[in-house]
Structures are given as structure tokens and as C-alpha cells.
C-alpha positions, -999 to +999 in steps of 0.1 A: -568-338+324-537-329+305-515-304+320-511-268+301-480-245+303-496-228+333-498-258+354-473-268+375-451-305+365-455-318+403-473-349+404-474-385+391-494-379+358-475-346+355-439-363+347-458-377+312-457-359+284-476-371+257-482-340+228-454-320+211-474-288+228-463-305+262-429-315+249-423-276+247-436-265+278-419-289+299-386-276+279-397-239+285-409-241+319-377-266+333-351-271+310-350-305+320-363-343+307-350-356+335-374-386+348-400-375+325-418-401+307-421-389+273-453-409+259-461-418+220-445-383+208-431-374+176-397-361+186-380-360+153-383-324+149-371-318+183-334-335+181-317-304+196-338-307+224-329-339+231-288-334+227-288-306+248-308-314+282-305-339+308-325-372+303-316-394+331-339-416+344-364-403+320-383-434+297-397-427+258-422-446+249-430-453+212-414-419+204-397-417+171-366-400+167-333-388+148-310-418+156-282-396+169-307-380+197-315-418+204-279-425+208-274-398+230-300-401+257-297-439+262-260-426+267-274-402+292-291-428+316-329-424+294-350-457+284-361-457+249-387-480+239-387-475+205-423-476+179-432-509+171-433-513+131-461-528+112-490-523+137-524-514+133-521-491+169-499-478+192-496-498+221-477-467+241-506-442+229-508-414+257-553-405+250-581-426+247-595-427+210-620-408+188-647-423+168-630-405+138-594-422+144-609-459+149-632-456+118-606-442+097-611-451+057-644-459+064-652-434+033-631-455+015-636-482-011-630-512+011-651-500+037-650-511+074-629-533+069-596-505+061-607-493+092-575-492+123-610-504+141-615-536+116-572-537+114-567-538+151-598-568+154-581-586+125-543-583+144-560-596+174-575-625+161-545-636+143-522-635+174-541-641+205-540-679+205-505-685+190-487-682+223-460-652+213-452-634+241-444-602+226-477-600+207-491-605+247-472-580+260-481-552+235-518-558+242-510-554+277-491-526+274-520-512+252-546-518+275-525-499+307-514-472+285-553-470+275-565-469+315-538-442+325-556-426+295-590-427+307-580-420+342-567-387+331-599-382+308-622-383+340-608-374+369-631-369+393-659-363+370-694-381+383-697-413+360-727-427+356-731-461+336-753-475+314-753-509+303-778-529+284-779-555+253-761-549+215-790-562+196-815-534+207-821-518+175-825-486+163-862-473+154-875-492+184-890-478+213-867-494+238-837-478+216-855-441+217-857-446+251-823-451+262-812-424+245-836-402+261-824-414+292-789-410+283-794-371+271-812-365+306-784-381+324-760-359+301-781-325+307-782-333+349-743-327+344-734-367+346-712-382+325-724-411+304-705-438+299-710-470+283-698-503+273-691-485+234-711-506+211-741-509+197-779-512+208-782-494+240-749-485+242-749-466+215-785-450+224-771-436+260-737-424+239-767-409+210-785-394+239-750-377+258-748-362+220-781-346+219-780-332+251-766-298+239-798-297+211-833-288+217-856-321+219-862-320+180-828-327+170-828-363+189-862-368+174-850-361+137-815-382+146-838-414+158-855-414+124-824-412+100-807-438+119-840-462+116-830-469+080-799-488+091-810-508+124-784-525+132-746-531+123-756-567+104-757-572+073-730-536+071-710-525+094-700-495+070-737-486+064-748-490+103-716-469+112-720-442+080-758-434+092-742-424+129-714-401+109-739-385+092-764-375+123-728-362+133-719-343+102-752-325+105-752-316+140-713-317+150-705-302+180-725-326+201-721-335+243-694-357+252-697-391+263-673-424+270-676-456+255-654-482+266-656-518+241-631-541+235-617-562+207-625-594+229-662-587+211-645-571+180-679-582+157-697-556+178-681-523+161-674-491+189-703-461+183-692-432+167-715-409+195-690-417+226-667-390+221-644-411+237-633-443+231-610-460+257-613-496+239-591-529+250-579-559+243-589-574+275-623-579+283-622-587+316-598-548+322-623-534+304-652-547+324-642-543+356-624-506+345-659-495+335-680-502+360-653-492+389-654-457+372-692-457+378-693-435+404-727-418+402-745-453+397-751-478+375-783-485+347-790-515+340-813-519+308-827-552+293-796-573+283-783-610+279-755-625+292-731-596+288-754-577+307-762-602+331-723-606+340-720-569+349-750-565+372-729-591+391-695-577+383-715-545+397-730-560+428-698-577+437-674-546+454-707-530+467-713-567+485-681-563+501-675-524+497-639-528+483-645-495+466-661-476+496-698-469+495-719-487+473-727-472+445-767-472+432-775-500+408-806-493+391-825-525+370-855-513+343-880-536+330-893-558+363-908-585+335-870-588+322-853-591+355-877-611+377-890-634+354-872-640+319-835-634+331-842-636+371-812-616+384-830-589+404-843-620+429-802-629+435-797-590+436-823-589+468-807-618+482-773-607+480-776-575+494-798-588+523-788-568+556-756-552+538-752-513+530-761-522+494-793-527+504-806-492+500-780-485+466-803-513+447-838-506+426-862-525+400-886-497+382-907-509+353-899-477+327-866-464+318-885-429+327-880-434+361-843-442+362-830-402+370-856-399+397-845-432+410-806-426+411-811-394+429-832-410+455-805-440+460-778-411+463-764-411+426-765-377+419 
């Protein structure tokens, strides 16, 4: 997590600073910038600051500034990468985001579509096939800036996934079930994340939410959202039903939801408190499911879904990331006979370690019993 004034500056992540609070205690506590990297900061109220200290070897990022402290700590030995005008984001951004920053304007006349969420999609699609290298490089700078981000968010906190298809809809059974899964997960201590979208992403992220309720809260929040189902034909209605289960029980659990732009027609759910989205699908895949720790869920998907059992099963195969970690499969119809993966799951594994970090169970009900036995929590 981010450092406070009482923490020591000592380590890797400690040399970033990226809030005005941390700015100041840095200045308090050392008197010094050197080889700091000052991240996506607002330093124009802090010019004296900046003329007065050392700054060598320290590197601003996206921090705007009075020109004459500019001047003066490039003079000084500092690299300043200035903001990028006329962006829809902040490619040097120092958190992961909130469902309230990406969804913006949604109140607004124009809908989801004044949304930095709809902005960013609609940047994306313009550049990514024209070849401009800088447009390139500020995704990629996004998308690192974004993992150092959610690195920091979760330390060593027990992660444990949940992945599963965007068209389940709300007011289904399959739907109220995932996010009773994801509030039991949530109340065992876990944290949920998910790929951030809808269907049962956004029922494990619901569930996280509700885990701080009693049971009737979740039950009352499953029948307001049942009157927008899914995020076709509206985006701004599908999205507007979640703010308002959040407007009347704020204060929910916390959750991560990690989506991507890649899929930007699939909008991020507003119940992950945290939204560490990319440009890059293939970061963002393989970033999720490494921070898995506590196991992974599989619930009925297609192809997306599909693609990270196997992204899953691959490291534990060849235990690049140490022990494997427990993969979990519901619905035994799903997996053995409409989208056979669990059969390739059985054969991979074989003789390996994985062997005993693998399940099929027929009701999402027995997932938390399941990923205790398989060593997940």
C-alpha cells in the first residue's frame, strides 16, 4: 500500500510519490527529491519546493508544474516527462481506478458515452491500428503504470479469482449464485477479484459488495438490478441500476476488477472497488490470474473463459510461479460435455503437482468447501 508519514522511504515502491499528501511528507521527513520518482502529481502549488531542494536523478512523471520549477530541476540533473495534452487518461497515473472516475458524466445528458470509460474505448479504437508509435507507447506506459498500481493495491493479500462468461444476466439463478459465492469468498477474508465486466464478473464483484450486509441486502440488490439484465440495448441504464444499489447501501466490501479496453463493448462493473483496467489484453490476462493466489473459479463461460482455464493451467503445468495454485471448474455438464476443457485439464495435469490443485463440482455451492480442501484458503 501507499506509504504514510510514519513509514519509512527505504524501498523500491517507497522512492514514488504519487499524492500531494506524499509530496509533503517526503519534503518533511528528508528534505530531499533526490531519485524520487514523483508520479502523476499536481506540483504547481508546490514551486518553492521544487527550487529549493535537490532533484538529481529524481524523474516526474505527468506532473504539472510552474515552468520556472520545470526549468530548474531538469537544470538540476531531474527527468521531466511532462502531461500529455488532449487525453482521455493519464498514462503516468500512480492508483488503479474507481468505478466513480471511469463512469464519470454518466448522469449526464449524453450518457455513457461522456464517460473517460466510453472516451478512453473511443481513443483506443481510433489509434491502435494506425501504426503511431507514440500512441503505442502511451498505452504501454499506461498499462505498467496501471500494474505497479495494483501491485501496491494487494500486496500480499490472498487473491482469489473468479472468472466466468459476460452474458450471464442478472435476475438469473446462475447470476444470484455467483454473487453468493463471491460475498462468501469476501466474508472468509479473500479478496475477490475478477476480470471487471459484466455477467459473472460483475456478480462475484456484487457479492464482495454485500459481504459487509446482512443476507437481505444482497437479496433486495438482485431484484432492483433484474430490471436492467444486461448492459445491451443501454449501457447507461445497465450501469445506472448498479450506481443506485450503491447509492443505497454505500459503504460496501472491496473487490478488484481488472477489464480491458481490448473488449471495450463489455463496460467495467461499478461493484469492484477497484478497477486496474488495460489496454492490453493479453497484460491483463496473464496479470490477473498470476495474482490469483488463493485459487482460481471457474464458472460457465465461452471462449474468454475457456482461454484462462488454460492461461491458468499453464504455470501450474510447469510451476513457473511456485506451487500450483487450486483451479476449481463448476457445472460438470458445461465442462465435460458442451465446452470439454475439464477432460484436457485431467490430462494435462496427469502425474504433475497440479494434480491435486484441480476440481469439477456440479453447484457453485460447493466452490468454498472445495478451495479449502485443494489448499486455497
Amino acid at each position: 500500500m501507499h506509504p504514510t508519514p510514519a513509514q519509512p522511504f527505504d524501498g523500491c515502491h517507497d522512492r514514488e510519490i504519487e499524492s500531494l499528501a506524499e509530496f509533503d511528507a517526503v519534503v518533511s521527513a528528508r528534505g530531499t527529491l533526490a531519485h524520487f520518482r514523483v508520479q502523476a502529481v499536481d506540483l504547481t502549488a508546490r514551486t518553492r519546493d521544487l527550487l529549493d531542494l535537490d532533484t538529481s536523478g529524481a524523474v516526474f512523471l505527468g506532473c504539472p508544474m510552474d515552468p520556472e520549477a520545470a526549468a530548474r530541476v531538469r537544470a538540476a540533473g531531474a527527468l521531466v516527462f511532462p502531461p500529455i495534452p488532449g487525453l482521455p487518461f493519464d498514462p503516468y497515473r500512480g492508483f488503479v481506478y474507481t468505478p466513480d472516475e471511469l463512469y464519470a458524466k454518466l448522469d449526464g445528458p449524453d450518457g455513457y458515452a461522456a464517460t473517460p470509460d466510453a472516451r478512453t474505448y473511443a481513443w483506443f479504437q481510433d489509434t491502435k491500428s494506425d501504426g503511431d508509435i507514440f500512441s503505442s507507447m502511451l498505452r504501454a506506459v499506461h498499462d505498467d503504470a496501471v500494474s505497479d498500481a495494483l501491485d501496491e493495491l494487494l500486496g500480499s493479500a490472498p487473491v482469489v479469482g473468479v472468472m466466468g462468461g459476460h452474458a450471464m444476466a442478472r435476475g438469473t439463478d446462475a447470476y444470484a449464485g455467483a454473487a453468493r459465492l463471491g460475498r462468501e469468498l469476501a466474508r472468509a477474508g479473500l479478496t475477490v477479484a475478477t476480470g471487471g465486466g459484466p455477467g459473472a464478473m460483475e456478480a462475484a464483484n456484487l457479492g464482495a459488495y454485500a459481504a459487509p450486509f446482512d443476507d437481505r441486502m444482497l437479496a433486495s440488490a438482485l431484484e432492483l438490478l433484474a430490471r436492467a439484465p444486461g448492459f445491451t440495448p443501454s449501457i447507461t441504464d445497465w450501469a445506472a441500476a448498479a450506481f443506485a444499489v450503491r447509492a443505497r447501501w454505500p459503504g460496501g466490501g472491496p473487490s478488484v476488477g481488472i477489464p480491458t479496453w481490448f473488449y471495450g463493448h463489455e463496460p467495467p462493473n461499478p461493484f469492484a472497488a477497484h478497477l486496474a483496467k488495460y489496454f492490453s489484453n493479453a497484460t491483463r490476462e496473464d496479470g490477473l490470474l498470476a495474482r490469483c493466489t488463493a485459487g482460481v473459479v471457474f464458472l460457465p463461460g465461452a471462449a474468454g473463459t475457456v482461454q484462462e482455464v488454460f492461461d491458468s493451467a499453464t504455470p501450474n503445468y510447469y510451476q513457473s510461479r511456485g506451487e500450483p495454485v487450486p483451479m476449481v471448474l463448476v457445472d460438470r455438464a458445461h465442462w465435460t460435455e458442451r465446452l470439454p476443457a475439464w477432460p484436457l485439464l485431467t490430462a494435462l495435469a496427469g502425474e504433475r503437482a497440479m494434480a491435486d490443485r484441480i476440481a469439477l463440482v456440479d453447484r457453485i455451492e460447493e466452490v468454498p468447501e472445495t478451495l479449502k480442501r485443494l489448499g486455497g484458503s
